[in-house]
N, C-alpha and C positions, 0 to 999 in steps of 0.2 A: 504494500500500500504506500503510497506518497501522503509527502503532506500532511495536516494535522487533521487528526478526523473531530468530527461534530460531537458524535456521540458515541461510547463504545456499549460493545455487545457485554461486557464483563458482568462480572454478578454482581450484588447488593453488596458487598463488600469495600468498594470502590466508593459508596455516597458516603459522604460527613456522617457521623455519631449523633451530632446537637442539631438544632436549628441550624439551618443557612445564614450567614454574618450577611451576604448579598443576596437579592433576589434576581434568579435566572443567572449565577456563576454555580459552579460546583464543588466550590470550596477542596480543590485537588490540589495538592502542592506537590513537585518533586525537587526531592533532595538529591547535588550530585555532590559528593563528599572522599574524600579516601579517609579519613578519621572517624573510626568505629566509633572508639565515647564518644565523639561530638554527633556523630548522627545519630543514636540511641537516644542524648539528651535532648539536641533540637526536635526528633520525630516525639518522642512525648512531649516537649512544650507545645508543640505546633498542635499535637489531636487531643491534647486537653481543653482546648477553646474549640474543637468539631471542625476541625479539618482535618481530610485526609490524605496521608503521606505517605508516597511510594518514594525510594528508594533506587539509588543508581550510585554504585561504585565508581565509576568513568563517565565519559562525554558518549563514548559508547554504545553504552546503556542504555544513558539517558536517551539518544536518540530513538533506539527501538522500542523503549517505551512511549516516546510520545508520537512514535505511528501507529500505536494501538490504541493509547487513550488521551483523553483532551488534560490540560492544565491550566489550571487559571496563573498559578506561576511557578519558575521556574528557580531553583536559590539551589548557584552553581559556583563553585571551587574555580575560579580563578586558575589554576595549575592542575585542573580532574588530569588522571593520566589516560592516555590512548590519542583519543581528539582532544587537542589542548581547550583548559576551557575557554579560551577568547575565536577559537577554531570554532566549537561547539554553538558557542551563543551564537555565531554567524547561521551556522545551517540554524536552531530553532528559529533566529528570528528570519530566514530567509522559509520555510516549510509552517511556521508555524508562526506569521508574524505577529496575531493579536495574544500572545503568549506570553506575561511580564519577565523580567529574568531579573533576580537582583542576585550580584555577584559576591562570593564572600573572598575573603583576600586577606595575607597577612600583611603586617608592616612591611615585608620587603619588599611586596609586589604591588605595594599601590599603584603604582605605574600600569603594571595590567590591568586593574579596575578603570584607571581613567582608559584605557584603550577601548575596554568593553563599553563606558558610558556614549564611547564616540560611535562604537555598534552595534546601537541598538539595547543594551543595559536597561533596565529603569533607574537602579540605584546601585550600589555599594557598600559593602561591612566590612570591619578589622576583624579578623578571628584575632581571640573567641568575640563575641558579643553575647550580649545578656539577650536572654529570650524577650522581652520586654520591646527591645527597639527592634529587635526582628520582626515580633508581630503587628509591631505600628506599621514596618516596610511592606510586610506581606499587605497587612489592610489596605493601603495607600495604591501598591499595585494593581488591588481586587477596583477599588476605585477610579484609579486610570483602565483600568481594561472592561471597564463594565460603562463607564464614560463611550467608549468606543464602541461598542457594539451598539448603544444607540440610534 
């Protein structure tokens, strides 16, 4: 399949836990990380508030999961190994352009986040970041991408 699909075939496992934070998003997030604790802790802060979080070790991944299912946004490793992340954010946002992607990034690679902001990015974080301003970023995304489907 090409491209970002509308809706997947998956099972009920896939919808948000809680109420929907937006109305007509899906409240989907993917996480692409190589740092196991960090993604264990962000996927439980993230589906403690009723969203839900798949998972991508690489850019990779991340890709062949989002030709199977939609994401309202995308919270991607800056350095994901395989497809570099600034590679990566290129193909989501070129196959999947109403798709947010905020990037996370250490202090040494800020420079890679400004790259990403110039393609296509929403936003930016320092790892670690506190759950707290993640979730403002992810809201703000749902907001800009729910903006646009208007």
């Amino acid at each position: 399949m090409n491209g970002c699909p509308r809706s997947s075939g998956l099972s009920d496992a896939f919808l948000p836990r809680k109420q929907e934070t937006h109305v007509g998003l899906s409240n989907r997030i993917l996480l692409v990380d190589t740092e196991g604790d960090l993604l264990g802790a962000l996927t439980r802060e993230i589906e403690a508030v009723g969203f839900h979080v798949e998972v991508a070790a690489d850019g990779g991944k991340a890709l062949e999961l989002l030709e199977l299912v939609s994401f309202d946004v995308v919270i991607l490793e800056a350095w994901a190994p395989e497809t570099g992340g600034l590679e990566t954010l290129g193909r989501i946002k070129q196959s999947c352009p109403e798709t947010e992607v905020i990037i996370l990034t250490v202090c040494e690679s800020a420079n890679k986040a400004l790259e990403g902001m110039h393609g296509g990015a929403f936003d930016y974080l320092l790892k670690p970041c506190d759950s707290e301003t993640l979730l403002e970023r992810i809201h703000r995304a749902q907001e800009k991408k729910e903006m646009g489907e208007r």
